[in-house]
Every structure is written in C-alpha cells, then in structure tokens.
PLY file of the C-alpha trace (Angstrom):
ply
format ascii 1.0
element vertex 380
property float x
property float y
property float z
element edge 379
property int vertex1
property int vertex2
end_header
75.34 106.94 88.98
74.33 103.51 88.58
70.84 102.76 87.23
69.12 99.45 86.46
65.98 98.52 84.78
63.39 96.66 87.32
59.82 96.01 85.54
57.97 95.99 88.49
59.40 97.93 92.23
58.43 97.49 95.50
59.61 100.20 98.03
59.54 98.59 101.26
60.36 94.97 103.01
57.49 94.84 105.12
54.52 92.73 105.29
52.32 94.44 102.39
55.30 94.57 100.34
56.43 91.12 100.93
52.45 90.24 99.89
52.81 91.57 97.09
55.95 90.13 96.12
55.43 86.87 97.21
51.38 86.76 95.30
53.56 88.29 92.30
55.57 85.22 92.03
52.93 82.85 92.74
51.46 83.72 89.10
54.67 84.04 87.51
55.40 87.70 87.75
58.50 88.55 89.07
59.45 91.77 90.73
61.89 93.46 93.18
61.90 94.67 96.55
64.20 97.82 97.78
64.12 97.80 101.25
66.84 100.18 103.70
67.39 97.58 106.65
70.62 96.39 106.17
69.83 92.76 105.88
67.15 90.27 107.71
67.79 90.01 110.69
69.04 93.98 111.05
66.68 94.46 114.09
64.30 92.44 115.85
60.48 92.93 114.55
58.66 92.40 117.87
54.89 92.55 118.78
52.26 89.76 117.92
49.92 90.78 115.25
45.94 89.35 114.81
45.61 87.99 111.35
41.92 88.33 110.38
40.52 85.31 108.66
38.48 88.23 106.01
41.66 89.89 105.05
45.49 89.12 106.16
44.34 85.44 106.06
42.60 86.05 102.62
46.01 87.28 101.27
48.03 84.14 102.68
45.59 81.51 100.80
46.56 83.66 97.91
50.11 83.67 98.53
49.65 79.64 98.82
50.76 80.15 102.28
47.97 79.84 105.03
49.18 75.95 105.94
52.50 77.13 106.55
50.91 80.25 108.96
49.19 77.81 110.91
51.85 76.48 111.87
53.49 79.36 113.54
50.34 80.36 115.42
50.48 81.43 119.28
48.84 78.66 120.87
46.19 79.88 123.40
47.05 83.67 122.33
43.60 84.88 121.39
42.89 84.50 125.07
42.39 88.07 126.11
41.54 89.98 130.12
39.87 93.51 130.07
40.75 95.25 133.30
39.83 98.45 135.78
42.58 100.37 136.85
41.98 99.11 140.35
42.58 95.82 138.99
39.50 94.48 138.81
39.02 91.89 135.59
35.73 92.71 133.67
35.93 90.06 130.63
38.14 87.13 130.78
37.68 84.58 127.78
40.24 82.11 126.81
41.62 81.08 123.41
39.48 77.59 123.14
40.79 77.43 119.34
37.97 78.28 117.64
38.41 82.40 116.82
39.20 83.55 113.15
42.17 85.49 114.00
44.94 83.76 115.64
47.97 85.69 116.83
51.40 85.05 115.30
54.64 86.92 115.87
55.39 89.41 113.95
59.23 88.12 112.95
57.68 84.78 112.31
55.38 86.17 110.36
58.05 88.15 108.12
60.09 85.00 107.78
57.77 82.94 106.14
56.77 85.68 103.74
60.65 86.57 102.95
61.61 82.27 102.62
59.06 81.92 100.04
60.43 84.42 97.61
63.43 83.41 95.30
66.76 84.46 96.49
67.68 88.22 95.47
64.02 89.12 95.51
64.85 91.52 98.40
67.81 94.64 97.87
68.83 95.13 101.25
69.87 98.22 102.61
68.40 100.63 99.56
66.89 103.68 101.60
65.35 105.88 99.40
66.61 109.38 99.22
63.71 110.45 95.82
61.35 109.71 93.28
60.29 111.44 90.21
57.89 110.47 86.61
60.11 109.94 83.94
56.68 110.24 81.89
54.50 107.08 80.16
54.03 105.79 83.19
57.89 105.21 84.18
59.59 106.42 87.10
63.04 106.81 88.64
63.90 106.36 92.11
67.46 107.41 93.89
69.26 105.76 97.03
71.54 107.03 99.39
74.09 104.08 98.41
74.42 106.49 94.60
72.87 103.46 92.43
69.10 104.41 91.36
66.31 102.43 89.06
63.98 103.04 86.68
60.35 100.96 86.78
57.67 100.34 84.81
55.39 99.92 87.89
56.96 101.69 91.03
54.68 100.28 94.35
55.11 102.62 97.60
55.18 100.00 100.12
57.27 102.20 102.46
54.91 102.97 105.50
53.99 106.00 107.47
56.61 108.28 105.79
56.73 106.93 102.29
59.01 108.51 100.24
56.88 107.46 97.27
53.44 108.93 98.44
54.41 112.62 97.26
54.41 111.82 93.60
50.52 110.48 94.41
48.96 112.67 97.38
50.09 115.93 99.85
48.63 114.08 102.61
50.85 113.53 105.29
50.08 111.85 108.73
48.85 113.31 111.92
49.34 113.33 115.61
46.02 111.04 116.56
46.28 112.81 120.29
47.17 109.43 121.69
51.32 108.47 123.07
52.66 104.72 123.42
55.60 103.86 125.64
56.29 100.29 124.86
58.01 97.99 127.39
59.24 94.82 127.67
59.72 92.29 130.34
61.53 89.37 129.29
61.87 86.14 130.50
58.48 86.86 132.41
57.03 83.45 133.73
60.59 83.02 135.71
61.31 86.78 136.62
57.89 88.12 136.45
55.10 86.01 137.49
52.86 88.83 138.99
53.28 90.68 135.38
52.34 87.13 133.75
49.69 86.77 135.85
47.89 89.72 135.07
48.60 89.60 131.52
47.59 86.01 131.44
47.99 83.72 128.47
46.91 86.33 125.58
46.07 90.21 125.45
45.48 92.11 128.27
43.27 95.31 128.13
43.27 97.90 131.15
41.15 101.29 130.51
40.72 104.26 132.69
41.24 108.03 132.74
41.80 108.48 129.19
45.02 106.12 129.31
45.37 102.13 129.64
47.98 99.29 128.85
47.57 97.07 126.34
49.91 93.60 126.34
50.79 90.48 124.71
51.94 87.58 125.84
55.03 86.63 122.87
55.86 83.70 122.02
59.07 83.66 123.07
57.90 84.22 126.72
58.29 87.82 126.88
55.82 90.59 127.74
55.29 93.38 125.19
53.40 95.91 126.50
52.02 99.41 125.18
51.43 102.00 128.00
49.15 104.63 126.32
48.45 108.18 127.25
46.30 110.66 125.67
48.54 113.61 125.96
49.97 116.87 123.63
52.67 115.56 121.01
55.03 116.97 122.97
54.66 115.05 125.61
57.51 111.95 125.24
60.09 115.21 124.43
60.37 115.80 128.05
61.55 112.51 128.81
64.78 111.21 129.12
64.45 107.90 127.48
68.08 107.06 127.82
67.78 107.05 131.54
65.64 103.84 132.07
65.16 104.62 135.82
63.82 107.89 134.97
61.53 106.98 132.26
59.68 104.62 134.22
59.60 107.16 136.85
57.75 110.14 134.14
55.41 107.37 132.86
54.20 105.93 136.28
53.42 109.31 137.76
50.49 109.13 135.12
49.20 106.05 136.83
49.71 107.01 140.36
46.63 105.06 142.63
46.93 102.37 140.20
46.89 98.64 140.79
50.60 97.46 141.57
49.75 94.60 139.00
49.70 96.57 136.57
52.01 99.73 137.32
54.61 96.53 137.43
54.09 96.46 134.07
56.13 99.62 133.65
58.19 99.39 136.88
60.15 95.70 136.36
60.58 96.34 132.52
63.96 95.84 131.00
63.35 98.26 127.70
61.72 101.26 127.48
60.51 103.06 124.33
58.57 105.92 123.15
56.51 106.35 120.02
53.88 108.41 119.04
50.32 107.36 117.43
50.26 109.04 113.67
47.23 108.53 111.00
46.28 109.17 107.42
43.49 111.70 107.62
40.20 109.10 106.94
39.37 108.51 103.59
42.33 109.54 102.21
42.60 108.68 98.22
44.10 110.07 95.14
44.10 110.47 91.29
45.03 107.60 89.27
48.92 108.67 88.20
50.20 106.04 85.24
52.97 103.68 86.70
52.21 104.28 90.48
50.35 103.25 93.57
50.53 102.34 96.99
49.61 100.09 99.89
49.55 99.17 103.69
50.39 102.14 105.65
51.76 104.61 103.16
48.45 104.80 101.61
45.91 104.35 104.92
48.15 104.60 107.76
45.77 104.16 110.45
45.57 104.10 114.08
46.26 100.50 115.57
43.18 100.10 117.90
41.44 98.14 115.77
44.37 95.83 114.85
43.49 96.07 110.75
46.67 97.83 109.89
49.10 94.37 109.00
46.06 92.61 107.65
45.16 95.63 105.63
48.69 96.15 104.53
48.75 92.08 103.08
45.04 92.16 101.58
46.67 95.17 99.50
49.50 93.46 98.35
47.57 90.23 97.71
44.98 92.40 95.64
47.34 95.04 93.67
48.88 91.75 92.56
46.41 89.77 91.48
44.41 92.53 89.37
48.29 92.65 87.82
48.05 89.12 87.00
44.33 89.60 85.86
45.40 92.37 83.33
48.31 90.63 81.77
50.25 93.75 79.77
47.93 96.35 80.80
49.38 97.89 83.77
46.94 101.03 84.17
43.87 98.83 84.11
45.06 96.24 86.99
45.85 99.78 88.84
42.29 101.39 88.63
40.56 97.84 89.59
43.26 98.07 92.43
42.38 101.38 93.52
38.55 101.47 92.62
38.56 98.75 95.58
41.19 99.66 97.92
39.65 102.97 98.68
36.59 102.38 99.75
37.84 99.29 101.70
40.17 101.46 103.49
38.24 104.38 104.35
35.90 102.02 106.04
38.81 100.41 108.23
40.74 103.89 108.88
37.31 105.17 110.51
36.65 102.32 112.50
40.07 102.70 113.72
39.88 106.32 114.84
36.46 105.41 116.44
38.18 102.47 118.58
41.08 104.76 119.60
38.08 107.66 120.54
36.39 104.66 122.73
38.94 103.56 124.01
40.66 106.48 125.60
38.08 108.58 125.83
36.03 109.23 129.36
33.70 105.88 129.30
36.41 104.24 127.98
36.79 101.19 130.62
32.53 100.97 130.16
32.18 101.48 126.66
34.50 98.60 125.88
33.04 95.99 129.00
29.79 97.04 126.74
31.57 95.96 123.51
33.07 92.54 124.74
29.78 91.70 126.68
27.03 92.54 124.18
29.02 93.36 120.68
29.47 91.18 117.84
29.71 87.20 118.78
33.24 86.49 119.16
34.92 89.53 119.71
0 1
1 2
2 3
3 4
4 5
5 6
6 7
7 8
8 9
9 10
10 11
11 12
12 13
13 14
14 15
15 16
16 17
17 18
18 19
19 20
20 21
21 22
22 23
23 24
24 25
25 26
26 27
27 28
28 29
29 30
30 31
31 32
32 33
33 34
34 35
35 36
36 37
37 38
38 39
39 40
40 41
41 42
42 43
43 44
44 45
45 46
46 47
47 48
48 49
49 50
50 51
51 52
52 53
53 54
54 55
55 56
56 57
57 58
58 59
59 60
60 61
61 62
62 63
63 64
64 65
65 66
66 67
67 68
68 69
69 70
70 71
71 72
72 73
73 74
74 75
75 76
76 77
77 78
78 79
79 80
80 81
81 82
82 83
83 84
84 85
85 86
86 87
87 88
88 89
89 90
90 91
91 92
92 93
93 94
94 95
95 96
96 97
97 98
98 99
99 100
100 101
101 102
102 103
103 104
104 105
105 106
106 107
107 108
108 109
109 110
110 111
111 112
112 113
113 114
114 115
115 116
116 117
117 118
118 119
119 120
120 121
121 122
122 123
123 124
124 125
125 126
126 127
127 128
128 129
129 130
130 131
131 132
132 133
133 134
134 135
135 136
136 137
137 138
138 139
139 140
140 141
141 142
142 143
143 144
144 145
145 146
146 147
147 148
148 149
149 150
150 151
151 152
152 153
153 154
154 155
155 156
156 157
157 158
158 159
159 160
160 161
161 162
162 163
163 164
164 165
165 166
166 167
167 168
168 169
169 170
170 171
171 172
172 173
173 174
174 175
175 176
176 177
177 178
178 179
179 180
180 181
181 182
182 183
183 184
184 185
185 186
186 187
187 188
188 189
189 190
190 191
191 192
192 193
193 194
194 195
195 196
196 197
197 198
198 199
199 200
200 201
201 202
202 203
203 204
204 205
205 206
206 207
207 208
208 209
209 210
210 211
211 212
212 213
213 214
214 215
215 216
216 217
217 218
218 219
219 220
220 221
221 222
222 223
223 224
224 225
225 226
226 227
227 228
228 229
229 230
230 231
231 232
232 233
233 234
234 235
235 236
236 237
237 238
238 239
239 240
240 241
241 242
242 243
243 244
244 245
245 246
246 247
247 248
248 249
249 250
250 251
251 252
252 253
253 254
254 255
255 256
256 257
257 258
258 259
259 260
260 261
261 262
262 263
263 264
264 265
265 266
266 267
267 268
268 269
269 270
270 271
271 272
272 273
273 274
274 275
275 276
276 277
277 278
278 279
279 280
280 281
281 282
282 283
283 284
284 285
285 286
286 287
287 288
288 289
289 290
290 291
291 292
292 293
293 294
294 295
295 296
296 297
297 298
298 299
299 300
300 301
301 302
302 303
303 304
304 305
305 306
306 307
307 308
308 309
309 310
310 311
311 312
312 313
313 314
314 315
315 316
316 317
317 318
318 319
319 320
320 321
321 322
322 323
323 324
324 325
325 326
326 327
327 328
328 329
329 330
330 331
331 332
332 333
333 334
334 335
335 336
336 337
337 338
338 339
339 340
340 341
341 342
342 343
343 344
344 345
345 346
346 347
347 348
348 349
349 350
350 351
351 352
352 353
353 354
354 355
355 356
356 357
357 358
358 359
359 360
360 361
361 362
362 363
363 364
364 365
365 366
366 367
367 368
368 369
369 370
370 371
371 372
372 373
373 374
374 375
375 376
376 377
377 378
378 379
C-alpha cells in the first residue's frame, strides 16, 4: 500500500471543507483535500443556497473572498411568494437589494472556493473506505484506490455519513419524518411560463396538510423544486423512480384538489428525484480526541428548513482554521477553542432547524408561517 505524509487532511470537497482549505492558505498554512468525486465537474451541484451575512458571509471576508461572491449573486433572487394550496399568495415581497443574504448557485459557489486554492490542493476521486488513531494525535486513513495517508490533523469534512465521525462520536443521523422529491423544469420562462409564474423571480413557499413545495428560481433559468411530504421512511421505496411517468403520478396523488399551478410543478418536470430528510440528534457534541475534529454536516447535520446548513458548514471551516493559525504549533489548543465554540453555536442552529421543519409541516403550518413573514423579525 501506498502511504504519504499530509500535515493537515481534509476529508471532503464540499463547501466547509473548501473553507477551510481555502482560510488555511490565506495565512500560509497549507493542507490537502481528499475528496471521492472523480474530478470537478463529476456531477452537476444544483440548488441555490442563502448565504447569511452573520455566518457563510463571515467566512468569505475571511477567505478574502466576499468581492468575488458578489459578483455571482442571483439578481432579484431573495424575492420570495408564500402560498395556500388553493393557490392563493399570502406574502409576496421582492428582492429590492437590500437583504443580508443573497442567493448564489450552489456550483458557482463551489467554483470560486475551488479557483482560489493552489493547484493539487484537491485529490480527486479518494473515497474513503477507514480511519483509525495511530496514537499522539496522528491518524491513518485508507481509500478504495489502495494508497492511504497518515495526518497530523485529520478534519472530517465528509457530510451526513462521514466516514471520519466514528473515531469522534456513535451518533449517527435520523429519519426527521419529513420526504423531498426534487424536480426540475428546465428551460422554464420558454416551456413553462405558468410554473415561472407561480414561482416568480425568487423562492416560492406553498404549505398545507402537513406537505408543501418549496422552489427556486436558478440562475440558469431552471426551476428547482422540493416537493415535501411528511410521511414513514419508507415511503419513496414504493416508488418507481426510474419510471418518470409513474413517479409523478405516486407524488401528485398526495396533492390531489390542489391548485394546477402548482401540481404543474410536479406534472411538466423533466427530472425526478427522491431523497429523504436525515439530522444529527440536537446538540450533538463530543470529547476532545488529539488530532481530530469535524465540521459542516458531519458534525451538525441538520434539517434544511432553516437554510443554516452551507453557511454553518463555511463559518466552521473559516473558524477551525483560523484558531489553527491563532495557535501556531499547538494543534490541540486551536482544536478546543474550535470546539468550545462550535458546539454551542450549532446546537442553537440544529434546534431552530428542527423547530422550522415542525412549523412548517405541521397542522398550522400554512398560518404559522403567514404569522412569521407578517409579524416576525424585520426582514425575513
């Protein structure tokens, strides 16, 4: 077997990872990134993503990179339409530029995070098949291509079923009770202007019935949208997602007396997609281990109904590496001040997402969130 030496190791090329990498750099700390996509551009990253001015914003001044994200802002996309499922529009307020957290495309996103890294930051195609302590602090981690590495600092960046969080914490994630069958209609202001319409220029709400689609307009003039069900996890295994027709057929019957507007939404898509809503349990945490730690959603995955999981992800990548680059040499220190934070920080998010998702699909769902948008916090 192959081993190399790599001082510090990131497991996983997403967005808190990247962070991390990228912040790394920006005080002269270099560091690797082992991710098991085959390259950049091995499948598309889809869905638009809020970046919150207190946190995923936060990170990007610290990864010297906020200019460049304004730049690749959705224009007009924090324009957003809560609807009944009769159709009826509750709250419609448009994106007059002047909200703290801009929408931006995921891929774009990505990009700009992975072209500000030196070339060879990022091992493509490294999937993970183990870790283990190699004792004072060091660690070992295998790949399915035979090579492994040894680290000084190993960094579980490697989401919802991290393949580093078992040397840390027996949690695993849970079923939150809530289904999402993504679809896409492409091309929409040509092929779908009724979809468009209803959809409008940002995100689109509808509530009712324990169940609701949520949508974004993409930048590339798409529709993504998330039809959500609360329903037994077994649920999406009686569907035949390989038979488009069909699918659309299993997933409608849930919305029967619905507004055609919005059924449409499902009906005239050109993908179809299942996935199922897992979380962390809330507050979940562990004992400092020497040489280890872990960020975004393999330490506090979290339901997405508050839309803090991305931003979360890159504040914890921004912050693990700047308490590195605040305890030059003394790895186990920049870890606790890393931790000592993160947890609280992320217990606080993880509930508020579980209490969004339990509003939002539970019986006053459609009310409790006209209630929200009408007489919550300014702005939101």
């Amino acid at each position: 077997m192959s081993t190399s030496h790599i001082p510090i190791a990131i497991i996983g090329g997403g967005l808190g990872g990247l962070t991390a990498a990228r912040v790394l750099h920006a005080n002269g700390i270099e560091s690797a990134i082992f991710e098991l996509e085959a390259s950049a551009s091995a499948r598309t990253q889809g869905g638009m993503l809020d970046i919150h001015a207190e946190n995923g914003q936060k990170a990007l001044h610290a990864a010297g990179l906020h200019d460049d994200f304004l730049k690749i802002v959705h224009e007009g996309g924090e324009a957003m339409r809560l609807l009944g499922p009769d159709g009826t529009v509750y709250v419609s307020s448009q994106d007059d530029g002047s909200g703290d957290r801009p929408e931006v495309d995921r891929g774009d996103l990505r990009a700009l995070l992975l072209n500000s890294l030196p070339d060879g930051t990022v091992h493509w195609g490294r999937k993970v098949t183990g870790a283990r302590p190699l004792g004072d602090g060091r660690h070992e981690v295998t790949f399915t291509d035979g090579t492994a590495i040894t680290t000084g600092l190993l960094v579980g960046a490697d989401g919802a079923w991290s393949r580093v969080r078992p040397l840390l914490s027996n949690a695993k994630p849970r079923y939150t009770g809530v289904s999402f069958v993504e679809t896409d209609l492409l091309d929409a202001d040509t092929r779908h202007p009724r979809s468009t319409a209803v959809v409008g220029g940002g995100f689109l709400i509808c509530l009712g019935d324990e169940r609701g689609f949520l949508a974004h307009r993409e930048t590339d003039g798409s529709l993504h949208v998330y039809t959500a069900l609360k329903t037994d996890e077994g649920w999406l295994d009686t569907i035949d997602f390989t038979d488009l027709a069909a699918a659309k057929a299993a997933v409608l019957a849930h919305f029967e007396g619905w507004d055609e507007s919005l059924r449409g939404l499902v009906a005239d898509a050109e993908t179809i997609t299942p996935r199922r809503i897992h979380a962390l349990p809330v507050g979940h945490r562990w004992d400092r281990v020497p040489g280890v730690t872990l960020l975004g959603d393999a330490a506090h995955l979290m339901s997405p109904f508050a839309g803090e999981g991305a931003n979360q992800a890159m504040l914890d990548g921004a912050e693990l590496a700047l308490a590195l680059a605040a305890h030059p040499g003394d790895t186990e220190a920049a870890l606790v001040a890393y931790e000592t934070a993160l947890f609280p920080r992320s217990e606080e998010t993880a509930a508020d997402s579980a209490a969004s998702s339990e509003t939002m699909f539970g019986p006053r769902g459609l009310e409790q969130m006209v209630e929200f948008f009408t007489t919550g916090p300014a702005g939101r």
